[in-house]
C-alpha positions as CSV (number, residue, x, y, z in Angstrom):
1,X,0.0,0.0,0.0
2,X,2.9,2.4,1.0
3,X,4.6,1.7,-2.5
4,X,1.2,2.2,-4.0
5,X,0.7,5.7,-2.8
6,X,4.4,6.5,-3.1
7,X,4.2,5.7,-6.8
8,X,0.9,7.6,-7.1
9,X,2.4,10.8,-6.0
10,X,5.6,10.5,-7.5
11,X,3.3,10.2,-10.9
12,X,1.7,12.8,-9.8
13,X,4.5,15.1,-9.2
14,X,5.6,13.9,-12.9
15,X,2.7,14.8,-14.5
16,X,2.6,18.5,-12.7
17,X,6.1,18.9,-13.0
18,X,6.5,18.0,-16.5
19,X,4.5,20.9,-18.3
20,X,6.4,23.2,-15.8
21,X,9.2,22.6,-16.7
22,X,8.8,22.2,-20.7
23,X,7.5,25.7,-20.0
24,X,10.9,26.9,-18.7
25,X,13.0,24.8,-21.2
26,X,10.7,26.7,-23.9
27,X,11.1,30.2,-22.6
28,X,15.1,29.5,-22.4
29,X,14.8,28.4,-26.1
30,X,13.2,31.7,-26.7
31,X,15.5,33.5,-25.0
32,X,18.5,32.1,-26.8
33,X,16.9,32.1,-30.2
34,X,15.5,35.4,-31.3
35,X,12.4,34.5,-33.7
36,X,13.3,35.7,-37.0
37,X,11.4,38.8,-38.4
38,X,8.8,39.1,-40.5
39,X,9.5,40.5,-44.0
40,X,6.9,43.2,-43.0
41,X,8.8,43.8,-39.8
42,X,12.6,44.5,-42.0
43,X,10.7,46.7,-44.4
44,X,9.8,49.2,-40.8
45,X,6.2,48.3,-40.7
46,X,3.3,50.2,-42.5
47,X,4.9,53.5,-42.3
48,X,8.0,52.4,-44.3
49,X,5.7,50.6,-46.8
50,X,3.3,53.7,-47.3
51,X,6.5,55.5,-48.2
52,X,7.3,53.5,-50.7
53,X,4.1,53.2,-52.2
54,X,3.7,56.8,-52.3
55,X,7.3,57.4,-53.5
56,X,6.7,54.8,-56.2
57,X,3.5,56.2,-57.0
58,X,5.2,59.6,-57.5
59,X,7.7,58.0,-59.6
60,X,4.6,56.5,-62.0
61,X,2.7,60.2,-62.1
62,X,6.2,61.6,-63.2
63,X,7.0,58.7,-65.8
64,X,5.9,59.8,-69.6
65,X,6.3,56.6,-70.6
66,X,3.6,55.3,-68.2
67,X,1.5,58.0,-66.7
68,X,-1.5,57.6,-68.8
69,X,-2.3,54.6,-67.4
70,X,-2.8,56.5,-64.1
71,X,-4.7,59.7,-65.4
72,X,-8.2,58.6,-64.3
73,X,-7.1,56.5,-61.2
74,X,-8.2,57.6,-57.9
75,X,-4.5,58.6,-56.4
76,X,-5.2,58.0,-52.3
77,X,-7.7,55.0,-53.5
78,X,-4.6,53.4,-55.7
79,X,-2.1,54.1,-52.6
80,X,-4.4,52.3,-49.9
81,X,-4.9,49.3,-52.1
82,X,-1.0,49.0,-52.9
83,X,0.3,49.4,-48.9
84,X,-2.6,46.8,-47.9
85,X,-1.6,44.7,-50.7
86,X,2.1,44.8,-50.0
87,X,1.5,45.0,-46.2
88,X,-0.6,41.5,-46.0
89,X,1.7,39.9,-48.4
90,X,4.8,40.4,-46.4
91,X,2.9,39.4,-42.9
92,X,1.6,42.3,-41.6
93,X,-1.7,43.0,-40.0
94,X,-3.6,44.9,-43.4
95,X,-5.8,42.8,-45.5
96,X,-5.7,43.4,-49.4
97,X,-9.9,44.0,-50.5
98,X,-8.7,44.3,-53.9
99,X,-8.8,42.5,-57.7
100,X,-6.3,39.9,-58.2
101,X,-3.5,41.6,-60.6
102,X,-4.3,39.6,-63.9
103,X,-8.6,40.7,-63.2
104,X,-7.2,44.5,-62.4
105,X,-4.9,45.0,-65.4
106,X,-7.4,43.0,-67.6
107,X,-8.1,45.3,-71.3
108,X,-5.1,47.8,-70.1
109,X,-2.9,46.5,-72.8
110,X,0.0,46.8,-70.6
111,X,3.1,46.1,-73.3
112,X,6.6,44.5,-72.0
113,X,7.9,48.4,-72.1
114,X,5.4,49.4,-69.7
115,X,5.8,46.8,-67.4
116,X,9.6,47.6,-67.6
117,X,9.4,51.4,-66.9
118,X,6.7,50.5,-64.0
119,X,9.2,48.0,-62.4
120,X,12.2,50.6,-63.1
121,X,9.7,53.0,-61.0
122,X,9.2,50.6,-58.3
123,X,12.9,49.5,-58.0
124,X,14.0,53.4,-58.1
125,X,11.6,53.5,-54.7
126,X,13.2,51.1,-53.2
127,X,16.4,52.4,-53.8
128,X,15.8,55.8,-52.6
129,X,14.7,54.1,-49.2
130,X,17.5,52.0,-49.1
131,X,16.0,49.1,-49.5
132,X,18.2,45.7,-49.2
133,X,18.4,43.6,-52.4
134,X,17.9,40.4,-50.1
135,X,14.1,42.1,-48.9
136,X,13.6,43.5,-52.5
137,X,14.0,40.2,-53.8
138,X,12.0,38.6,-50.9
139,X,9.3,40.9,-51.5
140,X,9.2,40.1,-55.3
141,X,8.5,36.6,-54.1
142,X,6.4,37.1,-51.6
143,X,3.9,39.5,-53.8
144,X,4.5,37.0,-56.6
145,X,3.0,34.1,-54.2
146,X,0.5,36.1,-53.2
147,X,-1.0,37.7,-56.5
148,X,0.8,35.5,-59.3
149,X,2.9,38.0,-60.4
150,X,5.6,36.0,-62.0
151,X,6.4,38.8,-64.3
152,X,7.0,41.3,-61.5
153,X,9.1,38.9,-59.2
154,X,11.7,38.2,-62.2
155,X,12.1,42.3,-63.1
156,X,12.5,43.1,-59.9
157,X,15.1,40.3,-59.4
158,X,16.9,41.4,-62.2
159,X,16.9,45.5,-61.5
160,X,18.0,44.2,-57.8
161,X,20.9,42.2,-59.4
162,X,21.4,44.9,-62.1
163,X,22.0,47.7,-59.6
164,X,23.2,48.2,-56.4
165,X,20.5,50.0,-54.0
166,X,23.7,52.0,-52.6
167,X,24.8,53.9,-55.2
168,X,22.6,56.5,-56.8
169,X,21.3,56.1,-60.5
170,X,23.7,58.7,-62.9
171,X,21.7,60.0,-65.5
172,X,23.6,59.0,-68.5
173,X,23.3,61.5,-72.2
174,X,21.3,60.0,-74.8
175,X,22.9,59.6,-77.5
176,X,21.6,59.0,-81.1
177,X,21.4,56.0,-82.7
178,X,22.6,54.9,-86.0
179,X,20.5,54.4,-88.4
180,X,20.0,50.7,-89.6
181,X,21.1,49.6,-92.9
182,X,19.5,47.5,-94.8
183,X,21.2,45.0,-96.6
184,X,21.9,45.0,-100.1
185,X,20.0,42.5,-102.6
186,X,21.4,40.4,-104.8
Protein backbone atom coordinates (compact mmCIF):
# COMPACT_ATOMS: atom_id res chain seq x y z
CA UNK A 1 0.00 0.00 0.00
CA UNK A 2 2.94 2.40 1.00
CA UNK A 3 4.62 1.65 -2.49
CA UNK A 4 1.22 2.22 -4.02
CA UNK A 5 0.71 5.74 -2.77
CA UNK A 6 4.37 6.49 -3.07
CA UNK A 7 4.22 5.71 -6.82
CA UNK A 8 0.95 7.60 -7.09
CA UNK A 9 2.35 10.80 -5.95
CA UNK A 10 5.64 10.53 -7.51
CA UNK A 11 3.26 10.16 -10.90
CA UNK A 12 1.66 12.77 -9.76
CA UNK A 13 4.52 15.10 -9.16
CA UNK A 14 5.62 13.86 -12.86
CA UNK A 15 2.67 14.80 -14.51
CA UNK A 16 2.64 18.51 -12.71
CA UNK A 17 6.12 18.88 -13.02
CA UNK A 18 6.52 18.00 -16.48
CA UNK A 19 4.50 20.86 -18.33
CA UNK A 20 6.44 23.22 -15.77
CA UNK A 21 9.24 22.64 -16.73
CA UNK A 22 8.80 22.23 -20.65
CA UNK A 23 7.55 25.73 -20.03
CA UNK A 24 10.94 26.92 -18.67
CA UNK A 25 12.95 24.80 -21.15
CA UNK A 26 10.68 26.67 -23.92
CA UNK A 27 11.14 30.17 -22.57
CA UNK A 28 15.10 29.50 -22.37
CA UNK A 29 14.77 28.36 -26.08
CA UNK A 30 13.23 31.73 -26.66
CA UNK A 31 15.51 33.52 -25.04
CA UNK A 32 18.46 32.09 -26.78
CA UNK A 33 16.88 32.12 -30.24
CA UNK A 34 15.48 35.36 -31.27
CA UNK A 35 12.44 34.48 -33.74
CA UNK A 36 13.26 35.72 -36.98
CA UNK A 37 11.39 38.79 -38.42
CA UNK A 38 8.76 39.13 -40.49
CA UNK A 39 9.46 40.52 -44.02
CA UNK A 40 6.88 43.23 -43.02
CA UNK A 41 8.84 43.80 -39.78
CA UNK A 42 12.65 44.52 -41.99
CA UNK A 43 10.74 46.68 -44.37
CA UNK A 44 9.79 49.17 -40.84
CA UNK A 45 6.22 48.28 -40.69
CA UNK A 46 3.32 50.15 -42.54
CA UNK A 47 4.86 53.49 -42.27
CA UNK A 48 7.99 52.36 -44.33
CA UNK A 49 5.69 50.57 -46.85
CA UNK A 50 3.25 53.68 -47.28
CA UNK A 51 6.50 55.53 -48.17
CA UNK A 52 7.35 53.49 -50.67
CA UNK A 53 4.12 53.19 -52.20
CA UNK A 54 3.66 56.83 -52.25
CA UNK A 55 7.28 57.35 -53.50
CA UNK A 56 6.66 54.81 -56.20
CA UNK A 57 3.49 56.25 -56.99
CA UNK A 58 5.20 59.61 -57.55
CA UNK A 59 7.68 58.03 -59.57
CA UNK A 60 4.56 56.49 -62.05
CA UNK A 61 2.72 60.16 -62.11
CA UNK A 62 6.18 61.60 -63.22
CA UNK A 63 6.95 58.73 -65.82
CA UNK A 64 5.93 59.83 -69.57
CA UNK A 65 6.29 56.55 -70.58
CA UNK A 66 3.56 55.33 -68.21
CA UNK A 67 1.48 58.04 -66.65
CA UNK A 68 -1.49 57.63 -68.79
CA UNK A 69 -2.33 54.63 -67.35
CA UNK A 70 -2.78 56.47 -64.08
CA UNK A 71 -4.67 59.70 -65.37
CA UNK A 72 -8.16 58.58 -64.33
CA UNK A 73 -7.11 56.50 -61.18
CA UNK A 74 -8.23 57.63 -57.87
CA UNK A 75 -4.55 58.56 -56.44
CA UNK A 76 -5.18 57.96 -52.34
CA UNK A 77 -7.72 54.98 -53.50
CA UNK A 78 -4.56 53.44 -55.67
CA UNK A 79 -2.11 54.11 -52.55
CA UNK A 80 -4.45 52.30 -49.91
CA UNK A 81 -4.93 49.29 -52.13
CA UNK A 82 -1.00 48.97 -52.89
CA UNK A 83 0.29 49.40 -48.86
CA UNK A 84 -2.61 46.76 -47.86
CA UNK A 85 -1.61 44.65 -50.70
CA UNK A 86 2.08 44.78 -50.02
CA UNK A 87 1.53 44.97 -46.23
CA UNK A 88 -0.65 41.55 -45.97
CA UNK A 89 1.70 39.90 -48.45
CA UNK A 90 4.80 40.43 -46.37
CA UNK A 91 2.93 39.40 -42.90
CA UNK A 92 1.57 42.32 -41.58
CA UNK A 93 -1.72 42.96 -39.97
CA UNK A 94 -3.61 44.91 -43.45
CA UNK A 95 -5.82 42.83 -45.47
CA UNK A 96 -5.73 43.43 -49.39
CA UNK A 97 -9.89 44.00 -50.50
CA UNK A 98 -8.68 44.26 -53.89
CA UNK A 99 -8.82 42.55 -57.75
CA UNK A 100 -6.27 39.85 -58.22
CA UNK A 101 -3.47 41.62 -60.56
CA UNK A 102 -4.34 39.58 -63.95
CA UNK A 103 -8.62 40.72 -63.20
CA UNK A 104 -7.20 44.47 -62.39
CA UNK A 105 -4.89 45.01 -65.43
CA UNK A 106 -7.42 42.96 -67.65
CA UNK A 107 -8.13 45.31 -71.32
CA UNK A 108 -5.09 47.79 -70.10
CA UNK A 109 -2.91 46.49 -72.82
CA UNK A 110 0.00 46.80 -70.59
CA UNK A 111 3.14 46.08 -73.34
CA UNK A 112 6.56 44.53 -72.03
CA UNK A 113 7.94 48.37 -72.05
CA UNK A 114 5.36 49.39 -69.73
CA UNK A 115 5.77 46.83 -67.44
CA UNK A 116 9.63 47.61 -67.61
CA UNK A 117 9.39 51.43 -66.85
CA UNK A 118 6.72 50.46 -63.99
CA UNK A 119 9.18 47.96 -62.41
CA UNK A 120 12.16 50.56 -63.06
CA UNK A 121 9.70 53.03 -60.97
CA UNK A 122 9.16 50.60 -58.33
CA UNK A 123 12.90 49.53 -58.00
CA UNK A 124 14.05 53.35 -58.09
CA UNK A 125 11.60 53.53 -54.74
CA UNK A 126 13.22 51.11 -53.18
CA UNK A 127 16.44 52.44 -53.82
CA UNK A 128 15.82 55.85 -52.61
CA UNK A 129 14.73 54.08 -49.17
CA UNK A 130 17.53 52.05 -49.14
CA UNK A 131 15.96 49.07 -49.51
CA UNK A 132 18.24 45.73 -49.19
CA UNK A 133 18.43 43.63 -52.39
CA UNK A 134 17.88 40.41 -50.07
CA UNK A 135 14.14 42.11 -48.90
CA UNK A 136 13.62 43.46 -52.51
CA UNK A 137 13.99 40.20 -53.84
CA UNK A 138 12.02 38.61 -50.91
CA UNK A 139 9.25 40.90 -51.46
CA UNK A 140 9.17 40.11 -55.33
CA UNK A 141 8.49 36.62 -54.10
CA UNK A 142 6.36 37.11 -51.60
CA UNK A 143 3.90 39.45 -53.76
CA UNK A 144 4.45 37.03 -56.64
CA UNK A 145 3.04 34.12 -54.17
CA UNK A 146 0.50 36.09 -53.20
CA UNK A 147 -0.96 37.74 -56.51
CA UNK A 148 0.75 35.46 -59.28
CA UNK A 149 2.92 38.04 -60.44
CA UNK A 150 5.59 36.02 -62.04
CA UNK A 151 6.43 38.83 -64.34
CA UNK A 152 6.99 41.27 -61.47
CA UNK A 153 9.07 38.86 -59.19
CA UNK A 154 11.71 38.24 -62.23
CA UNK A 155 12.08 42.27 -63.15
CA UNK A 156 12.47 43.14 -59.89
CA UNK A 157 15.14 40.34 -59.41
CA UNK A 158 16.92 41.41 -62.17
CA UNK A 159 16.94 45.51 -61.51
CA UNK A 160 18.03 44.24 -57.82
CA UNK A 161 20.90 42.20 -59.38
CA UNK A 162 21.38 44.95 -62.14
CA UNK A 163 22.01 47.70 -59.56
CA UNK A 164 23.15 48.17 -56.38
CA UNK A 165 20.50 50.04 -53.97
CA UNK A 166 23.71 52.05 -52.56
CA UNK A 167 24.76 53.90 -55.17
CA UNK A 168 22.60 56.49 -56.77
CA UNK A 169 21.34 56.14 -60.53
CA UNK A 170 23.73 58.67 -62.93
CA UNK A 171 21.68 59.99 -65.45
CA UNK A 172 23.60 59.00 -68.52
CA UNK A 173 23.29 61.47 -72.21
CA UNK A 174 21.31 59.98 -74.85
CA UNK A 175 22.90 59.58 -77.52
CA UNK A 176 21.58 58.99 -81.12
CA UNK A 177 21.38 55.97 -82.71
CA UNK A 178 22.64 54.86 -86.04
CA UNK A 179 20.49 54.44 -88.41
CA UNK A 180 19.96 50.69 -89.63
CA UNK A 181 21.13 49.63 -92.94
CA UNK A 182 19.50 47.46 -94.77
CA UNK A 183 21.25 45.00 -96.64
CA UNK A 184 21.94 45.04 -100.12
CA UNK A 185 19.97 42.54 -102.56
CA UNK A 186 21.35 40.44 -104.83
Amino acid sequence: MKFARSLIMGLALVGVATPAFADTMAKKEEKKAPAAKSLYDRLGGKDAITAVVKEFLGNVVADKRINAFFKNADAAKLQGLLVDQVCEATGGPCKYKGKDMKTAHKGMKVSEADFTALVEDLVKALDKFKVPKKEKEELAFTVDAEQGQEELNEKIVQEAEAEPATEPEQEQEETPEEPATEPEQE
